[in-house]
N, C-alpha and C positions, 0 to 999 in steps of 0.2 A: 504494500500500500504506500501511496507517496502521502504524506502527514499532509506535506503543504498543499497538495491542492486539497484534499480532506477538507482541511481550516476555513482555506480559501473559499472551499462551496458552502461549507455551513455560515460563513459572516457573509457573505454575499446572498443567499438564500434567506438569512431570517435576522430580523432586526434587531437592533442593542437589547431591546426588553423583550425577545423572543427568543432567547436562549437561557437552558433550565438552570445556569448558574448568574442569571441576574440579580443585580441588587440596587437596590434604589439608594439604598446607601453604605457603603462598606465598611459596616460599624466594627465589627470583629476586628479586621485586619487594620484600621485605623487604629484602633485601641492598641493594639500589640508594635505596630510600626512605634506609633508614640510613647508608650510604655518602652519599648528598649534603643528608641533614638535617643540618646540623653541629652543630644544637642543640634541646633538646626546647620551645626556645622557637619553634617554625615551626608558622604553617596549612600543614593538607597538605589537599589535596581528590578523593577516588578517583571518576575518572570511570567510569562502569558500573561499580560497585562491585556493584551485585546485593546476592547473599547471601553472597558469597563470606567467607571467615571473615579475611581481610587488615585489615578492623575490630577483628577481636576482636586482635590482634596490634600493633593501630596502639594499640589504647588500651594495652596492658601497656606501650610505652614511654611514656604520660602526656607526650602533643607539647599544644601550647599549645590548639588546635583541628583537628578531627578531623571532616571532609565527606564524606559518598557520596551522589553525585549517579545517579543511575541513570530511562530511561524508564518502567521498569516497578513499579510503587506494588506489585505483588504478590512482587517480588523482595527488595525493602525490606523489607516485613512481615516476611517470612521472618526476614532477619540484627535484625531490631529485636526478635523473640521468642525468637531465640536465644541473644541477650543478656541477653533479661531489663532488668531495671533501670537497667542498665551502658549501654544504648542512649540513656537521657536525656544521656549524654557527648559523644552526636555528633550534630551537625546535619543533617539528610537532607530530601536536597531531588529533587523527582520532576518531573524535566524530558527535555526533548529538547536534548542540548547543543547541537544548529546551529539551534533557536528560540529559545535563552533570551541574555538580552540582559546581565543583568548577576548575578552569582555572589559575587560578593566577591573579595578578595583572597586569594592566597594563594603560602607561599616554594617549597609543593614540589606539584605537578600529577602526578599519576598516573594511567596510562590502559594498561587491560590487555586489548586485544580491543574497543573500541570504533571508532578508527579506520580500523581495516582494511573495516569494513559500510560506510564512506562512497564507496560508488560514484560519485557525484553530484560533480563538481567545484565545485560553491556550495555542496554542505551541507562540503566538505569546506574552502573558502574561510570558511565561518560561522564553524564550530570553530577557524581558528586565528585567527581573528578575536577571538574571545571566548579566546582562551588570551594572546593578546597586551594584551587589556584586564584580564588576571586574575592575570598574574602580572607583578610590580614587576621593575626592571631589577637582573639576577644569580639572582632565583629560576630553580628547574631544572623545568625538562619531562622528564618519565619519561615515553614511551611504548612498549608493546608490542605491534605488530601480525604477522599472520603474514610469514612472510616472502618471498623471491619466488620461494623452489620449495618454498612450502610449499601448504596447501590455495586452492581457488580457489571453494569454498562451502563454508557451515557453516551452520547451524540453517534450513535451507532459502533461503538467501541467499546471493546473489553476494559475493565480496570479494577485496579487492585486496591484494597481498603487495608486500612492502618488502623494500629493500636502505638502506643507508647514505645514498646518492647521492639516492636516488629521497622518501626519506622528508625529505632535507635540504631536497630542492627544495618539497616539499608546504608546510613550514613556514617556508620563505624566510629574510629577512636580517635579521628580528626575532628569531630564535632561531639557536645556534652548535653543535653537534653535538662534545658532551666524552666522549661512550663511549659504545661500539657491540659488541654481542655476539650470536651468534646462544647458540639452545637448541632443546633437542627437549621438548615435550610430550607426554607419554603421555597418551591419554582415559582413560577410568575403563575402556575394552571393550579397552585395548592398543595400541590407532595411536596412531603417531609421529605429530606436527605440528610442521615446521620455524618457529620463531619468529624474529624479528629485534628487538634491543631496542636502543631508542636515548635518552639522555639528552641535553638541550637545555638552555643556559642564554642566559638571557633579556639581551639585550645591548638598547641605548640607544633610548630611548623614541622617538628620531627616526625608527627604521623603521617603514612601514605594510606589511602585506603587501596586495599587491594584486593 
C-alpha cells in the first residue's frame, strides 16, 4: 500500500470535521504540550498534525518554533489556508516519519494517532529511531495512540492499541515513561474510542534502541 496516496485520498475525500479523529478542540494534547513545555522558548514538532487546528492553538502561545510534519501535502494545505498568513509561523514538512532520516531538533515531540497505523515492527523501529535522533537528552515525547481495548481499524486500516507497558517497550530504554492517562474520544457521528496517552522523557544519549 502506498500511505501517501492512502492520506492523500482520505483529506481530499472528507472534510477537517469529517474524519473520526476530529476535534473541535485539542484539549488533551494542549494540556500535556503545556504541562511539559516549561517555556515558550521550546521547538515542538506535531507529528500527523494534518489539518487539525492544534497549530492554530500552538501559535496563540508564540513557542520559539512550531513543526507539522504530516504524509499527506493535501492535509497540510488545508490547516496552511486556514491560517491564512499566520501559516508563514510554522515550518511544514511533508514526509513519511519511518522514511525520513533527519527533522531537526526538537524539546517537545507530539504525536496524536500516528503510531498506532505502524503495524510493521521496522517502520515502527524507524520512528523511534528518528524520535531518538530528534529529540536532545530530557526533551518529552507526547504520544497518543489508541488504546488496547480501544478500536483495532480506523480509516480503513489495521492498528494497534497501547497500554503503559506495551507502549514503554515499543520505545525502549532511550525514553522513561513520566504520565500515562487513558480518555475517550467521541467521533464527530458519537462512538467512543478508548485512547491511551503517554508522555516520554528523553534520558542519556548512550541508549540505542535496537
Amino acid at each position: 500500500m502506498d500511505r501517501k496516496k492512502h492520506w492523500d485520498s482520505v483529506h481530499a475525500q472528507r472534510g477537517e470535521t469529517e474524519v473520526s479523529w476530529y476535534e473541535v478542540e485539542p484539549r488533551m494534547s494542549l494540556d500535556l504540550i503545556t504541562e511539559f513545555a516549561h517555556t515558550t522558548a521550546c521547538r515542538i514538532i506535531d507529528i500527523g498534525g494534518g489539518a487539525s487546528v492544534l497549530v492554530d492553538r500552538l501559535l496563540d502561545l508564540d513557542f520559539e518554533k512550531i513543526v507539522v510534519l504530516d504524509i499527506s501535502e493535501t492535509a497540510l494545505e488545508k490547516a496552511k489556508s486556514r491560517l491564512g498568513l499566520l501559516a508563514a509561523r510554522v515550518d511544514w514538512i511533508v514526509a513519511d516519519v519511518t522514511e525520513t532520516a533527519e527533522i531537526g531538533v526538537f524539546d517537545v515531540w507530539h504525536d496524536r494517532a500516528v503510531f498506532h497505523f505502524l503495524i510493521d515492527a521496522t517502520d515502527r523501529k524507524k520512528y523511534v529511531e528518528l524520535a531518538l535522533r530528534s529529540i536532545p537528552e530530557g526533551g518529552r515525547l507526547i504520544v497518543a495512540t489508541f488504546a488496547d481495548d480501544g478500536p483495532r481499524r480506523c480509516s480503513d486500516l489495521d492498528v494497534v492499541g497501547y497500554n503503559a507497558e506495551s507502549l514503554s517497550s515499543e520505545f525502549g530504554p532511550g525514553f522513561t515513561l513520566i504520565k500515562e492517562t487513558r480518555a475517550t474520544h467521541t467521533t464527530p457521528w458519537g462512538k467512543p474510542q478508548s485512547f491511551f496517552h503517554g508522555v516520554f522523557q528523553r534520558v542519556d544519549n548512550q541508549f540505542i534502541h535496537k
